[in-house]
C-alpha positions in Angstrom: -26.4 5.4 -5.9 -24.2 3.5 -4.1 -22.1 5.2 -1.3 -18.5 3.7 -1.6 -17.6 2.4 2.2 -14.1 4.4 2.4 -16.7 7.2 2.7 -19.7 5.8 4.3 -17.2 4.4 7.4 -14.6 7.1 7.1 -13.7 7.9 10.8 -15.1 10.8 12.3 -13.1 11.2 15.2 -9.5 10.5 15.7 -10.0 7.1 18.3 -11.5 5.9 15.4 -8.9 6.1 12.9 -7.0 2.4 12.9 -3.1 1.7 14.5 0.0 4.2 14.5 -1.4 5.0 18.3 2.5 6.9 18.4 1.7 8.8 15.3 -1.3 10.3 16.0 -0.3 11.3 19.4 2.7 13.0 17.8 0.3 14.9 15.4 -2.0 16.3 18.1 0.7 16.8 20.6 2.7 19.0 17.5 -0.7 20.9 16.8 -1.1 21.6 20.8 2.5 23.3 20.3 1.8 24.8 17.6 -1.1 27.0 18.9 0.9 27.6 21.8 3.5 28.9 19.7 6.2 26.3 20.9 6.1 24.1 18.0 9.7 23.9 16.4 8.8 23.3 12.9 6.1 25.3 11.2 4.4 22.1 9.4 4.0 18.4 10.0 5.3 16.0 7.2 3.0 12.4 7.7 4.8 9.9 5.7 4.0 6.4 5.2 2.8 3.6 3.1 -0.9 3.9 1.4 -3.7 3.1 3.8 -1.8 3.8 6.8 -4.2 6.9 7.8 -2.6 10.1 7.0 -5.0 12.0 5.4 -8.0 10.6 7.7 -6.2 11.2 10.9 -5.8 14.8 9.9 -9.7 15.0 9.0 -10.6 13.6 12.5 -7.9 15.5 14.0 -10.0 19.0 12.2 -13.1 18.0 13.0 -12.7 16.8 16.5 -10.7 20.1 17.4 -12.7 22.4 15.4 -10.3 23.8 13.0 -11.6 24.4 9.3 -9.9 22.3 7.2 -8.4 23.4 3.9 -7.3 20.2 2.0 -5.6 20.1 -1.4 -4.3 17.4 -3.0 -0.4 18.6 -4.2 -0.5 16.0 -7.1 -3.4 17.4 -8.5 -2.6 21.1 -8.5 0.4 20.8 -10.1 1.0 24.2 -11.4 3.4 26.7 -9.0 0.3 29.4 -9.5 -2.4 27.4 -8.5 -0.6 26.0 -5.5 0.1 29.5 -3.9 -3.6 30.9 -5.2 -5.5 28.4 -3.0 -2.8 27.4 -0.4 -1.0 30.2 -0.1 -4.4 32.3 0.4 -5.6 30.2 2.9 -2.6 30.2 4.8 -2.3 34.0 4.5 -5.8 35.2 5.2 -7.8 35.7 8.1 -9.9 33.3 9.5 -13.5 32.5 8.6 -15.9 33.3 11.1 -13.5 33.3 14.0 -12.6 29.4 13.2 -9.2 28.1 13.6 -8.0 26.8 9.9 -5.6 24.0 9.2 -4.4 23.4 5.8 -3.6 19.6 4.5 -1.5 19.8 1.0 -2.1 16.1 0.1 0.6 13.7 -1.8 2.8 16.0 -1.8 5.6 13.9 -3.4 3.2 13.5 -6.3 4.0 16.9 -7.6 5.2 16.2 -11.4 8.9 18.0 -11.1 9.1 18.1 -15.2 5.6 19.9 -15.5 6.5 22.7 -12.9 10.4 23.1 -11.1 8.8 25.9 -9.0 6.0 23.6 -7.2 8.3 22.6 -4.1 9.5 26.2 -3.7 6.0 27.2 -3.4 5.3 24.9 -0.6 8.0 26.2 1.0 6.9 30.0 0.7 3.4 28.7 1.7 4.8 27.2 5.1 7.2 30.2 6.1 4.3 32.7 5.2 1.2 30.8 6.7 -0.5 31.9 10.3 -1.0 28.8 10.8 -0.2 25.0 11.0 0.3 23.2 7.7 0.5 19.3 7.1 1.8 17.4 4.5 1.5 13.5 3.8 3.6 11.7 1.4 4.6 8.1 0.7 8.0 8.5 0.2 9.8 10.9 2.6 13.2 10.3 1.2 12.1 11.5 -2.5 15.2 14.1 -3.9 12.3 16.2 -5.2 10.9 17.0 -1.7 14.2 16.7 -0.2 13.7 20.4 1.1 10.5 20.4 2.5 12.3 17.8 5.4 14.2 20.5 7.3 11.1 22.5 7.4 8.8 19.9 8.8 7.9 17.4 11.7 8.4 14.4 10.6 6.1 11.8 11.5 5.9 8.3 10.9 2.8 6.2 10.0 4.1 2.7 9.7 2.1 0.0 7.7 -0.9 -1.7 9.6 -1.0 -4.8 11.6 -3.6 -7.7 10.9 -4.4 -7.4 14.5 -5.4 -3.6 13.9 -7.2 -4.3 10.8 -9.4 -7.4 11.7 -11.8 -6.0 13.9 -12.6 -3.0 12.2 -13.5 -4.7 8.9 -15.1 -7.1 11.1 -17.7 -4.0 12.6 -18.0 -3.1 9.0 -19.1 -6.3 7.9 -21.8 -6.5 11.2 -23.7 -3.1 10.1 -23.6 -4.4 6.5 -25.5 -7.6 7.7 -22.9 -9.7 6.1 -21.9 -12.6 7.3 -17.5 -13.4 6.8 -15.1 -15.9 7.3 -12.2 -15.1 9.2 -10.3 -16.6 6.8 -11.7 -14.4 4.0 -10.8 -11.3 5.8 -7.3 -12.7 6.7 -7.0 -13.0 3.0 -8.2 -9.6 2.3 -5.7 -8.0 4.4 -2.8 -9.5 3.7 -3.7 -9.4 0.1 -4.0 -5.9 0.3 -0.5 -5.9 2.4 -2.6 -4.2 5.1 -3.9 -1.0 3.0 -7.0 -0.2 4.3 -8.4 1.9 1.9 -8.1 -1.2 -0.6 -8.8 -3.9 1.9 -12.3 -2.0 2.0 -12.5 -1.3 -1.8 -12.2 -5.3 -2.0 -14.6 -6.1 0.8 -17.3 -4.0 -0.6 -16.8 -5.5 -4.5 -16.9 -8.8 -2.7 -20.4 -8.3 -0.8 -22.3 -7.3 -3.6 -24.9 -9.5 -4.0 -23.9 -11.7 -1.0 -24.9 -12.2 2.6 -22.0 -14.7 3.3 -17.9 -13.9 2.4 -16.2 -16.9 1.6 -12.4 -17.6 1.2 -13.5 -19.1 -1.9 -15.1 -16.1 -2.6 -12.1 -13.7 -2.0 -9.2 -15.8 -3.2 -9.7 -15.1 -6.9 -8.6 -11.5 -6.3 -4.9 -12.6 -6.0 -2.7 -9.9 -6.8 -4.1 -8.7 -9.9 -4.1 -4.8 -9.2 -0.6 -4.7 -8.5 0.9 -6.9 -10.8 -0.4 -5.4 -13.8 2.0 -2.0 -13.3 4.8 -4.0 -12.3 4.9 -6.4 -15.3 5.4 -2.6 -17.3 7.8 -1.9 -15.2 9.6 -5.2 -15.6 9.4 -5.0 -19.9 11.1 -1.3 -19.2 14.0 -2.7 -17.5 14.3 -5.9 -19.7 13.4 -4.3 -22.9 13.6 -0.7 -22.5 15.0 1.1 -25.6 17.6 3.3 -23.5 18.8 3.9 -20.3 16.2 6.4 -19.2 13.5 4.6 -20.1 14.4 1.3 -17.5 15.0 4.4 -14.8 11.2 5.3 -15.5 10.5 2.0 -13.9 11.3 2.5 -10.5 8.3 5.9 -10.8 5.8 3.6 -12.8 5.9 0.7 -10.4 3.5 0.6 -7.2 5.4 -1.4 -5.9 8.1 -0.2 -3.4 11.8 -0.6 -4.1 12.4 -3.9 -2.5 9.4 -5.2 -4.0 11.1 -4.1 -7.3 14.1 -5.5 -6.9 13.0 -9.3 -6.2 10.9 -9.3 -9.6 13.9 -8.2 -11.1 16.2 -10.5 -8.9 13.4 -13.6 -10.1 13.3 -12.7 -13.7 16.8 -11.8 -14.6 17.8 -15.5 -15.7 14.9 -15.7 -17.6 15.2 -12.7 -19.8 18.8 -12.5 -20.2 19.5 -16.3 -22.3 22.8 -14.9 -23.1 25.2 -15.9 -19.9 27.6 -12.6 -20.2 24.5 -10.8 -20.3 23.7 -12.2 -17.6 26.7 -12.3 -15.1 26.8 -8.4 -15.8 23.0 -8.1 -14.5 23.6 -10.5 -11.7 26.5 -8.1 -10.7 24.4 -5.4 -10.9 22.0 -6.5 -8.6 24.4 -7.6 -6.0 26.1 -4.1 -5.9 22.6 -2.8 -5.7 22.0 -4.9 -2.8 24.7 -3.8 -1.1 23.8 -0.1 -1.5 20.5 -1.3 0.3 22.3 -2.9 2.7 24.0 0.3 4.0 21.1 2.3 3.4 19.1 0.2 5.9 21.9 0.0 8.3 23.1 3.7 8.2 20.1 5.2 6.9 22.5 7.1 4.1 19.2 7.9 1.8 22.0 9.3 -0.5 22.9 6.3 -1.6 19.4 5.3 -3.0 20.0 7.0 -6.4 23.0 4.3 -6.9 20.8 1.6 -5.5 17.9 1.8 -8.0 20.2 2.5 -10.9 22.0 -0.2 -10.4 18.4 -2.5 -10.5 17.5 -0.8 -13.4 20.1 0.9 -15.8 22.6 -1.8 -14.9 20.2 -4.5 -15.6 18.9 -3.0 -19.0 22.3 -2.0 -20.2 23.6 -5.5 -19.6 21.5 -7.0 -22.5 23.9 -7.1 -25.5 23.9 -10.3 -26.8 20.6 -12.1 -25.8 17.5 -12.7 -28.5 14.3 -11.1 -27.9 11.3 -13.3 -27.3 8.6 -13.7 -25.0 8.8 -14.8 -21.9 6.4 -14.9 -19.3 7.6 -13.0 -16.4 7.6 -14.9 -12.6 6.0 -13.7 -9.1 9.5 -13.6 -6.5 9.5 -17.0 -5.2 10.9 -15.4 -2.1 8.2 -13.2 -1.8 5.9 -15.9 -2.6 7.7 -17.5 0.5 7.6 -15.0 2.9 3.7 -14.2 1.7 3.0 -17.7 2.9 4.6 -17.7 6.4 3.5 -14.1 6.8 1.0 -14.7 9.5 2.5 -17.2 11.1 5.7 -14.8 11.7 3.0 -11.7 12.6 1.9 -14.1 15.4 5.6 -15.1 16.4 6.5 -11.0 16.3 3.4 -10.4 18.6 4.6 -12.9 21.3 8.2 -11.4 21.4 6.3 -7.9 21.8 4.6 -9.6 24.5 7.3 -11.1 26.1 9.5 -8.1 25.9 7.2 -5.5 27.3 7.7 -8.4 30.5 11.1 -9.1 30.5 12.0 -5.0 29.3 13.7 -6.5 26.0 13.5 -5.9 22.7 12.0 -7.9 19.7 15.4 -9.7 18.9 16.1 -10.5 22.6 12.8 -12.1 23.2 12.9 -14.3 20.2 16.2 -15.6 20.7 16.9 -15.6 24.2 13.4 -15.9 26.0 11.0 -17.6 23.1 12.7 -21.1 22.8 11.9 -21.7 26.2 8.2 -20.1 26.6 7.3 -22.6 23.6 9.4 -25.4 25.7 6.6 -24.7 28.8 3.3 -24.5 26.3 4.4 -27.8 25.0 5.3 -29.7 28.5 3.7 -27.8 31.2 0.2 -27.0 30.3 -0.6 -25.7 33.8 2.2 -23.2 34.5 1.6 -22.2 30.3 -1.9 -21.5 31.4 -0.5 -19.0 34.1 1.8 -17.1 31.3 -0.9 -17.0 28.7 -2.7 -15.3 31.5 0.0 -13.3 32.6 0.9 -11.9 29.3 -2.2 -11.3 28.0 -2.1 -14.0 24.9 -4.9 -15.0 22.4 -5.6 -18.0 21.3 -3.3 -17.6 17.8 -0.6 -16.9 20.5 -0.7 -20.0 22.3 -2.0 -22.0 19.5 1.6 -21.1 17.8 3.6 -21.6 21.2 2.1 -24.7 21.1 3.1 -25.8 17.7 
């Protein structure tokens, strides 16, 4: 039997675990307190896109301190009961064998609110009632279901991986499996995969099977067909959805995240909707949901969400009044398509800001426009003071191949 290779390389030990550096030094220094009974919140809350790490940086994190680990995936014990029988006794009882015990309640914002309204409350009994540390992971932090599990947790941030991060560690993978991969074929991979390593890895081992040598050839069929296939549901919800609540349902179907979302929408709107009133009501929909976004991302009012993805969806659906069904095929974002394409190349151009930031003690912003023009003025005219910065500021050879440019 084949072992999958999320399992066979799973890290072992937490420098081993991939990125978020910031992260998992604000788990283990919360987990210090905590023994030490200085922590201020009585469990951790990990939040962050899929593939990021959560859950294996807590299973590192157990095994290199030597705490037993009690791990239970929230989504699947969805019942109030079962929750508090196995968390709730772990958390309460004494320790086995002397051994410290940390307890991981997995997805927790996957708990199915309509099949049990008492499943967050429990949680919250488990956490003021346990004798010891508790962690949580969740995509979405800013979900109204697990809106009060916030206050009672440390919040910590595991943002979505680099390429840079990513690169080398599917490289290692692909030296013990003897297999020999173009760079460009794991670029691919990763990006494809929008830098979720647990899929990057699914893909890279259904890839190798049967092969020595990974083409780009080889990975480029892959495309996006795993996500695409939910989203396309969700699009024929909001374009043809029978009621109101049903185009609502999208937003919970979809894998993809809210932005993500609303540029299929955004693309596919004048397509749908053949009817122009029905059309100018969707449109002005979507720019009042935008604007909701807007202010969301510039004051971080997570109330205003709610308003935001109604608008995308309910407004869009209940605009359709006078257009004739028929089928029509639904479009990838051509901004997305876009941005997908210049992706790396504005990774790279982020990465030298970093660079010349951390130098010049500015940010992102203030290297790009007030320090970069002129950096990529020397690379192209001065070759021999260029050298000297390269040096300097430690930059590979995508660096100052794009300085160059």
């Amino acid at each position: 039997m084949t072992v999958p290779w999320v399992v066979k390389y799973r890290p072992k030990r937490l420098n081993e675990v991939v990125g978020n550096k910031r992260a998992k030094e604000s788990l283990l220094n919360w987990l210090r307190a905590f023994k030490q009974g200085k922590a201020k919140r009585k469990a951790a809350l990990l939040y962050g896109p899929p593939g990021t790490g959560k859950t294996v940086t807590v299973e590192a994190l157990a095994r290199e301190l030597g705490y037993d680990l009690i791990e239970i995936n929230a989504s699947d014990k969805r019942n109030s009961e079962e929750l508090m029988r196995i968390a709730g006794a772990a958390a309460s009882q004494g320790q086995l064998f002397g051994k410290k015990r940390l307890i991981l309640l997995d997805e927790i914002d996957g708990i199915n609110m309509e099949e049990d309204r008492g499943a967050i409350q429990a949680v919250n009994k488990i956490i003021g009632e346990s004798h010891y540390p508790v962690v949580l992971t969740a995509n979405d932090p800013w979900n109204p279901k697990i809106s009060p599990l916030r206050n009672a947790c440390e919040l910590i941030q595991f943002k979505r991986l680099s390429a840079r991060d990513c690169l080398p560690y599917i490289k290692q993978i692909c030296l013990k499996e003897g297999i020999k991969a173009e760079e460009d074929a794991l670029k691919f991979l990763i990006e494809k995969n929008e830098r979720d390593m647990r899929s990057i890895i699914n893909d890279l081992q259904a890839l190798s099977i049967g092969r020595k040598e990974l083409r780009i050839e080889d990975a480029s069929w892959l495309s996006y067909r795993d996500r695409k296939e939910s989203i396309f549901t969700a699009l024929s919800m909001v374009f043809s959805g029978r009621n109101c609540a049903v185009a609502r349902k999208a937003v919970d179907l979809s894998e993809a995240d809210y932005e993500m979302l609303f540029e299929w929408i955004y693309e596919n709107a004048p397509r749908q909707l053949t009817d122009p009133k029905d059309l100018y009501d969707a449109m002005e929909a979507l720019a009042k949901s935008n604007l909701y976004f807007a202010r969301i991302k510039k004051n971080q009012a997570w109330n205003l969400l709610p308003f935001a993805l109604d608008l995308m969806t309910i407004g869009v659906c209940s605009s359709r009044k006078r257009s004739k069904p028929r089928f029509t095929p639904f479009k990838f974002p051509e901004r997305i398509k876009y941005l997908s394409q210049t992706r790396l190349e504005r990774g790279v151009k982020e990465r030298v800001a970093r660079a010349i930031g951390r130098a010049c003690h500015a940010s992102v912003r203030e290297s790009v426009r007030s320090y970069l023009p002129y950096v990529k003025f020397i690379f192209k005219h001065n070759p021999r003071l260029a050298g000297k910065i390269a040096e300097e500021l430690e930059f590979d050879k995508e660096m100052v191949d794009f300085l160059k440019r």
